[in-house]
MARVEX-676676 format. One record per residue: residue in three letters; x, y, z of N, C-alpha, C in turn. Coordinates in steps of 0.2 Angstrom, whole numbers, padded with zeros to 4 digits, always signed. Each point is the difference from the previous one (the first is absolute). Layout:
<rs>
AlaXYZXYZXYZ/...
</rs>
This chain:
<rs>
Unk-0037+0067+0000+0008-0001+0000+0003-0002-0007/Unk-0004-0007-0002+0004-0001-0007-0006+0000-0004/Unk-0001+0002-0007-0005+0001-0005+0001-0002-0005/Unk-0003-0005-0003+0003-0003-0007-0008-0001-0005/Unk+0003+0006-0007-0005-0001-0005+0002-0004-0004/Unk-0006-0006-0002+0000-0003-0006+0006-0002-0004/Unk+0005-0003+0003+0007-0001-0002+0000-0008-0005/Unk+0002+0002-0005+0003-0007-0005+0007+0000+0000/Unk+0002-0007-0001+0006-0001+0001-0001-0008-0007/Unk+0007+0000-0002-0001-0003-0004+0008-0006-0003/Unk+0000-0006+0002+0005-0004+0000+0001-0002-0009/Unk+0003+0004-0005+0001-0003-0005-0006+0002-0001/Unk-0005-0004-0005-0004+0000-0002-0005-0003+0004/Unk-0001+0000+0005-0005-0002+0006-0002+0006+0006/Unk-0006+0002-0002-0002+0002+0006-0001-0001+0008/Unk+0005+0002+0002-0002-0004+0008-0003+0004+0004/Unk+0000+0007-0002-0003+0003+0005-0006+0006-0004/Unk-0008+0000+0001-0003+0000-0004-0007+0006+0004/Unk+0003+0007+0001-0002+0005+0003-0001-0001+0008/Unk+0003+0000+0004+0001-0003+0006+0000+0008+0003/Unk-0006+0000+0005+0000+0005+0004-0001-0001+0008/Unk+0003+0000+0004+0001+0002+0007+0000+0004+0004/Unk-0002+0002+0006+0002+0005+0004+0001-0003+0010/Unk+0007+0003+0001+0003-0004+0007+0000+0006+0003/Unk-0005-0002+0006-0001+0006+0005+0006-0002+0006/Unk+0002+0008+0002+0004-0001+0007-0003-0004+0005/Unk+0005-0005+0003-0005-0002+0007-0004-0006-0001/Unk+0000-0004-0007-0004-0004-0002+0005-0005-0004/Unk-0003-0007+0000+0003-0006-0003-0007+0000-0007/Unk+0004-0001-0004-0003-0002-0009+0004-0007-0001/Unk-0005-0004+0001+0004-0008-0001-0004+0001-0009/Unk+0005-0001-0003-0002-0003-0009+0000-0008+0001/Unk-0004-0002-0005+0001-0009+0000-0002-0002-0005/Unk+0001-0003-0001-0001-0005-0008+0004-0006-0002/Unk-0001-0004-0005+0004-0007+0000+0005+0001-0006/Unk+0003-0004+0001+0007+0001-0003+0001+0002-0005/Unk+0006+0006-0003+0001+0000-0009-0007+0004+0000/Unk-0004+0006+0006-0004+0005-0003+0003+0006+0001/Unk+0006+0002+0003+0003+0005-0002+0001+0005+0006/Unk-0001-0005+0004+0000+0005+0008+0009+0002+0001/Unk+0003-0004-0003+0007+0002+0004+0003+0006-0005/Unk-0003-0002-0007+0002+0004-0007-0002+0009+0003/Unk-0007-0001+0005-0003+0006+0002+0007+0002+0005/Unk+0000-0002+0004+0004+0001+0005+0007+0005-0003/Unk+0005-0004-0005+0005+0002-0004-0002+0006-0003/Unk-0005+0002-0003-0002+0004-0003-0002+0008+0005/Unk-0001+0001+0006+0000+0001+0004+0007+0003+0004/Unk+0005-0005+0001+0005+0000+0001+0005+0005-0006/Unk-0001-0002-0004+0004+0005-0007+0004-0006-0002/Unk-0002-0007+0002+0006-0005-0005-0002+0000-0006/Unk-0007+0001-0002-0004-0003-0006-0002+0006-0003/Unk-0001+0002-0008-0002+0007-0001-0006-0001-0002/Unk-0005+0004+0002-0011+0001-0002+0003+0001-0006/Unk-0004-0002-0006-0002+0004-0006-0004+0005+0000/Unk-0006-0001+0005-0006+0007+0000-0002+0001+0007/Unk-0002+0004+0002+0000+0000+0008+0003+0006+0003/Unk-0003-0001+0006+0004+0005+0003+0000-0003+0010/Unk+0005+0003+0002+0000-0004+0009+0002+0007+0004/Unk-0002+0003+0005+0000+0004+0004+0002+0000+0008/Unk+0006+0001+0002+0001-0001+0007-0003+0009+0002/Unk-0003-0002+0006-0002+0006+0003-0003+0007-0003/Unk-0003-0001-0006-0002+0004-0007+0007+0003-0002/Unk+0006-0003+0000+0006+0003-0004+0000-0008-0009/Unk-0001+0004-0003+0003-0008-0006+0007-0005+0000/Unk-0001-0006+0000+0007-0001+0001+0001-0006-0006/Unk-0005+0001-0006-0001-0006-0003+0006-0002-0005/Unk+0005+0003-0001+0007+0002-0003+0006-0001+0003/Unk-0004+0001+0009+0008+0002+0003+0004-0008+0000/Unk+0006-0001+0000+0002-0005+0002+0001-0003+0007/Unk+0003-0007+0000-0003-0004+0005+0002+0003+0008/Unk+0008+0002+0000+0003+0004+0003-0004+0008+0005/Unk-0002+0003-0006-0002+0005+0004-0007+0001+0002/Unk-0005-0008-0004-0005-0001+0005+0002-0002+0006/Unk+0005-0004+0001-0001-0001+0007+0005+0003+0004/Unk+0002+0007-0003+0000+0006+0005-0005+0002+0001/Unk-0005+0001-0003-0007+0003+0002-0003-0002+0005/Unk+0004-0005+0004-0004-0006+0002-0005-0009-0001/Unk+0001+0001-0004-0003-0009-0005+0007-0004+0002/Unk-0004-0004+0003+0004-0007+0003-0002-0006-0006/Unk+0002-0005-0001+0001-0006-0001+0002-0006+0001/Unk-0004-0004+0002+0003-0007+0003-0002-0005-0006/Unk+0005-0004-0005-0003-0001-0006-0003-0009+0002/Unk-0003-0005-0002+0001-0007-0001+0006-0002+0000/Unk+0001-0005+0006+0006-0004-0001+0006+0005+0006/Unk-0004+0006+0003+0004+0005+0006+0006+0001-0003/Unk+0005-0003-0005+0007+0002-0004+0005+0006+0005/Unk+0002-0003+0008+0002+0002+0001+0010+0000-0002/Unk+0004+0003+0005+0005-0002-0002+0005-0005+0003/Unk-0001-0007-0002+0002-0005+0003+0008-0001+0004/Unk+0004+0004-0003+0008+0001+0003+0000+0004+0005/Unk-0005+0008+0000+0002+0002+0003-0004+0000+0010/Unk+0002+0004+0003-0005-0004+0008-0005+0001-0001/Unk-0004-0001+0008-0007+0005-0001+0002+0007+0001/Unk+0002+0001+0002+0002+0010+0002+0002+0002-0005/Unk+0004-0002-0006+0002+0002-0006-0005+0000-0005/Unk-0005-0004-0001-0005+0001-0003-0005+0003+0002/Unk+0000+0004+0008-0005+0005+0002+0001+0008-0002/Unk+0009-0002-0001+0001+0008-0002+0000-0001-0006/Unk+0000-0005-0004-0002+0002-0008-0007+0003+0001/Unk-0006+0003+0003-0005-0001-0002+0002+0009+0002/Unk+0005+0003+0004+0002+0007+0001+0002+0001-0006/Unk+0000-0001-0006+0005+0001-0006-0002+0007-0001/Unk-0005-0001-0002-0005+0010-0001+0002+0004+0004/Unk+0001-0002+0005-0002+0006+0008+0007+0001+0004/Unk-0001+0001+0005+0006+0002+0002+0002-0007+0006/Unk+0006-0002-0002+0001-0007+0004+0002+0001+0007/Unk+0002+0007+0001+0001+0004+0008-0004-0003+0003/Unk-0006+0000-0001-0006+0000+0003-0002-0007+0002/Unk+0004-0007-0001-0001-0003+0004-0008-0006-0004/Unk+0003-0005+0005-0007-0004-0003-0007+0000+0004/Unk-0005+0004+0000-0002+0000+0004-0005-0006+0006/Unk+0001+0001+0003-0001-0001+0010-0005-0007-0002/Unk-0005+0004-0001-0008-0003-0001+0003-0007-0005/Unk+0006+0000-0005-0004-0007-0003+0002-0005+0002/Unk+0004+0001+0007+0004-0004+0003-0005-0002+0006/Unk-0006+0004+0001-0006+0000+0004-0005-0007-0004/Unk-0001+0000-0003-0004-0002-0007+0003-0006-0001/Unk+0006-0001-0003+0004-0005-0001+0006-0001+0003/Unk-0002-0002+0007+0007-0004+0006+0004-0002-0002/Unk-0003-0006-0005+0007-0004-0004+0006+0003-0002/Unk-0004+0004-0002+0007+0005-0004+0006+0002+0004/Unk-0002+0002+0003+0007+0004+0008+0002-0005+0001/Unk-0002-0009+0002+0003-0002+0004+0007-0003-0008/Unk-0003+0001-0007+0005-0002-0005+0005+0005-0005/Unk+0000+0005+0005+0003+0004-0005+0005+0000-0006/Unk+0005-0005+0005+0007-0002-0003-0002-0005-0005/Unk-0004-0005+0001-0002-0005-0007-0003+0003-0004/Unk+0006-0004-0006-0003-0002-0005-0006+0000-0003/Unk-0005+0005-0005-0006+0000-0002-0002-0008-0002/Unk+0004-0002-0003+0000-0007-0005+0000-0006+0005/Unk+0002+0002+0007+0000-0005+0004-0007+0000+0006/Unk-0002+0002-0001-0008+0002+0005-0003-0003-0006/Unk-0008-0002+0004-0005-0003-0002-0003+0002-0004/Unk-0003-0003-0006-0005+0003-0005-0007+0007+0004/Unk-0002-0001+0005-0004+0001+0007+0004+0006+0001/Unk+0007+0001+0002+0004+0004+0004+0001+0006-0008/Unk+0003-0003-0004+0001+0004-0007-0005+0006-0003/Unk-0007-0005+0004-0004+0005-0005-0002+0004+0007/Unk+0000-0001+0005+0000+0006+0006+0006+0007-0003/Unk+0006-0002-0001+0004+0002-0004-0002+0006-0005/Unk-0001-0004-0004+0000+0004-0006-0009+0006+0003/Unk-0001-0003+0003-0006+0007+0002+0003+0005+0003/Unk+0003-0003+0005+0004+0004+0005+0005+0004-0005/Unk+0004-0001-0006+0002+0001-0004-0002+0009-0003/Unk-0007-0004-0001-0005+0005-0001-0002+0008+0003/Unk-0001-0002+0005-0002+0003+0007+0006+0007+0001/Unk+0007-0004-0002+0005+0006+0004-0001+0006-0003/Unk-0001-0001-0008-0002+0008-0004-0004+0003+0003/Unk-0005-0004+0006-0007+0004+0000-0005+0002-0003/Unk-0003-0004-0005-0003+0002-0007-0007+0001+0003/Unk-0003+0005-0005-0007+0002+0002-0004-0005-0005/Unk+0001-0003-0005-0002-0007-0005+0004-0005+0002/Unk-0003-0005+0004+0002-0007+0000-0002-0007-0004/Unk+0002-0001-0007-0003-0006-0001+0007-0007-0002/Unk-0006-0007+0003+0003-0004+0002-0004-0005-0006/Unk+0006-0005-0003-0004-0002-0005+0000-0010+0003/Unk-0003+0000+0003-0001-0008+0002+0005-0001+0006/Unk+0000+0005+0005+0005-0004+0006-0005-0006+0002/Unk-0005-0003+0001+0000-0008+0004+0005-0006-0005/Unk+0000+0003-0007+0004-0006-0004+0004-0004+0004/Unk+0000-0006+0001+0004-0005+0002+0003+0001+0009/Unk-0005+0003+0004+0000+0003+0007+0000-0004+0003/Unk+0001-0003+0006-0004-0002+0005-0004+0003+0004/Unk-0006-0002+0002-0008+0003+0004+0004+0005+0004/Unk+0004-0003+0008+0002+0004+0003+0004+0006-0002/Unk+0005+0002-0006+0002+0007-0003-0005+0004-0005/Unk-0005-0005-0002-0007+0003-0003-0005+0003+0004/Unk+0000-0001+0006-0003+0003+0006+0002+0006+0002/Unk+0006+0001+0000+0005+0005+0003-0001+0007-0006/Unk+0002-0005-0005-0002+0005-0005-0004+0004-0001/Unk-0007-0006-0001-0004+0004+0000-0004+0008+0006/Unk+0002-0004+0007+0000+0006+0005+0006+0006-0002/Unk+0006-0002-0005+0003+0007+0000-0005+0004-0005/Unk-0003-0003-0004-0002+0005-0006-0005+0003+0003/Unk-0004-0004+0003-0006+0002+0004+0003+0009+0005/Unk+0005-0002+0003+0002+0004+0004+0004+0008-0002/Unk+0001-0001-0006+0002+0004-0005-0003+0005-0003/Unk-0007-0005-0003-0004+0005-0002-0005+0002+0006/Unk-0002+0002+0005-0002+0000+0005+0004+0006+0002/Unk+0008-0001-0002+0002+0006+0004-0001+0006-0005/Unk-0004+0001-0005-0003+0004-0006+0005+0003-0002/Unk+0006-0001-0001+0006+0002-0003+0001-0003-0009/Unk-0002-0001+0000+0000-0005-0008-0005-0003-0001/Unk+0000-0002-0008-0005-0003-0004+0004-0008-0001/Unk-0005-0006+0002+0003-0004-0002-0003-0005-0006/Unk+0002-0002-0005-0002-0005-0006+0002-0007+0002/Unk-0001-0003-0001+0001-0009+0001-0005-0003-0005/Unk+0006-0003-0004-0001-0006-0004-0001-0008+0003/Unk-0004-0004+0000-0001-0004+0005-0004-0009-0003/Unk+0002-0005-0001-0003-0005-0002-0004-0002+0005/Unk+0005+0002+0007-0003-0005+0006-0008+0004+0003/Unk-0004-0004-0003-0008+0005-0001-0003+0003+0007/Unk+0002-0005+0006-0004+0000+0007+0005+0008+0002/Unk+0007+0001-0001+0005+0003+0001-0002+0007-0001/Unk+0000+0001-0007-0003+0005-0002-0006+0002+0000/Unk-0005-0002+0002-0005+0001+0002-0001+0003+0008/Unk+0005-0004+0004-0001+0002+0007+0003+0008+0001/Unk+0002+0001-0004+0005+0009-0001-0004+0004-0003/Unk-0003-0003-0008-0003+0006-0001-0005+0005+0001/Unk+0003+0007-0001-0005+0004+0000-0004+0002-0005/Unk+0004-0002-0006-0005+0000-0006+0006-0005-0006/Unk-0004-0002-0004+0001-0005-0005+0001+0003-0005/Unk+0003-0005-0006-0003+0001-0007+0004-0008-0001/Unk-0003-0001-0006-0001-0007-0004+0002+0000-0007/Unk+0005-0003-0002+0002+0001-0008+0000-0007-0003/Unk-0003+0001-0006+0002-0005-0006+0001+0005-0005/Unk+0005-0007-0003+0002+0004-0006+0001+0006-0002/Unk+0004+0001+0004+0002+0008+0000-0003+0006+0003/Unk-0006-0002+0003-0005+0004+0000-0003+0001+0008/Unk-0001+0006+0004-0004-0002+0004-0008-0001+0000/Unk-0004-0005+0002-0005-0003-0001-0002+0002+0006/Unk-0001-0001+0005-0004+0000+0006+0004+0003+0006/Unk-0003+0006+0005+0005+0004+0005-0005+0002+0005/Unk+0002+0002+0004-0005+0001+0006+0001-0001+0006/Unk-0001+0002+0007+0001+0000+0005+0002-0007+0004/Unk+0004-0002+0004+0003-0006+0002-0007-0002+0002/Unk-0001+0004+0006-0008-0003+0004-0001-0004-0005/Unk-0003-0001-0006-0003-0002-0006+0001-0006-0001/Unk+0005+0000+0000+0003-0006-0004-0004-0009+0001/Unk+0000-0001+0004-0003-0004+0002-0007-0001-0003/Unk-0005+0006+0002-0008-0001-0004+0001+0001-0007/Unk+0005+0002-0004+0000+0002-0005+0003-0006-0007/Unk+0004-0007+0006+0002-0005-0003+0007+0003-0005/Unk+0004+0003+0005+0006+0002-0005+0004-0006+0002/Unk+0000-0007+0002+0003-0004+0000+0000-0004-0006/Unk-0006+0000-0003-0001-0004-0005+0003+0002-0006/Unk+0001+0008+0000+0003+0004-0007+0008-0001+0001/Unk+0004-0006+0004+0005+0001+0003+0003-0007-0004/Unk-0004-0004+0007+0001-0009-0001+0004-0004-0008/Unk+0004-0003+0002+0004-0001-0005-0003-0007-0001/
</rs>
C-alpha cells in the first residue's frame, strides 16, 4: 500500500531522518516506536508532505508521490491524525467532520459507520470541538480522519493524555478498521502494552534510523520493550 526507500530528511544542519525504509501492507497495523526526539513524528510529517526528504523516495500503491504536496496526498487517500489531535476548537463536532470532506465531495455526507464506532459523536454534534474532552477530541480528530476514507491511516500518539476507558475504544476501532482490509494503518505510540496489543508488525527507531522490525507476534520474545523504555 505505502512504500518508502531510504528517505533523509534534514532539520538545518541535523540529520533527523537517516535512510528510513518501511513498507504498510493493506489490512494491517505497523505500530513504529521509539523514545523521544528519535524522529518518529519527523517520519510521519515527512510522509504526509509537511516536511521535504532530501534523498528517498515514498510510493502509494507503486504510483511516486514523494514531491506531491500535502493536499493532494490526501486526495490519494493518506489520512493524518497529528500529536496533540489539533482539531478545530470553535468550530462543532459536525463542522469538523466535514472538514475532513475538504478533498472529496462534501454531498456525500459523513459517513454512517463513524458514528458506528464513535457514539459520542452523534450524541455532540452541535458542540463545540474545544469543549468535549481530551478522550472525546481525539475520538474526534480520528473520526476527522475516517470521513475522507483514506486507504493510509496514520496516527501519531492518540493514547497521549487519554483516559483507559477511550483508549480501549480506540483501540477496538483501529483494530476494527484494519480488519476491515480497506487501509493500511501506521501508529506512532509511547504507550508500549497499546502498541504491542495491535501490531501486526513493528519497527524500532533510534536516532533517525530503523533498528529493529518484525512481526507483532514477536515482540514480546524479541524484548522490543527494552529498546523502548525511557
Amino acid at each position: 500500500m505505502l512504500t518508502v526507500e531510504s528517505i533523509h530528511q534534514y532539520y538545518g544542519g541535523s540529520h533527523t531522518l537517516r535512510g528510513v525504509s518501511l513498507h504498510l501492507e493493506q489490512g494491517r497495523v505497523t505500530t513504529l516506536l521509539g523514545r523521544n526526539g528519535v524522529g518518529k513524528s519527523t517520519f510521519l510529517k515527512c510522509l504526509m508532505g509537511l516536511l521535504p526528504v532530501r534523498e528517498g523516495r515514498i510510493f502509494l500503491e507503486g504510483r511516486e508521490i514523494t514531491r506531491l504536496s500535502p493536499e493532494k496526498r490526501a486526495a490519494l487517500g493518506i489520512a493524518y491524525v497529528p500529536q496533540g489531535r489539533e482539531i478545530f476548537p470553535r468550530l462543532s463536532v459536525e463542522e469538523n467532520l466535514l472538514m475532513g470532506l475538504a478533498n472529496g465531495s462534501p454531498r456525500r455526507g459523513i459517513p454512517a459507520e463513524i458514528f458506528t464506532m464513535f457514539p459520542v459523536l452523534k450524541d455532540m454534534l452541535k458542540r463545540r470541538g474545544g469543549d468535549l474532552s481530551g478522550g472525546q477530541q481525539q475520538q474526534l480528530a480520528i473520526a476527522r480522519a475516517l470521513t475522507m476514507r483514506p486507504r493510509v491511516l496514520m496516527l501519531d500518539e492518540p493514547t497521549e493524555g487519554i483516559q483507559p476507558s477511550i483508549i480501549k475504544e480506540i483501540g477496538a476501532a483501529i483494530r476494527k478498521l484494519a480488519d476491515g482490509g480497506e487501509m493500511a494503518i501506521l501508529l506512532v505510540e509511547q504507550y508500549y502494552d497499546f502498541a504491542e496489543s495491535l501490531a501486526d508488525t513493528y519497527a524500532v527507531m533510534a536516532r533517525g534510523e530503523i533498528v529493529k522490525h518484525g512481526a507483532g507476534i514477536t515482540m514480546q520474545t524479541e524484548n522490543v520493550r527494552s529498546l523502548v523504555a525511557i
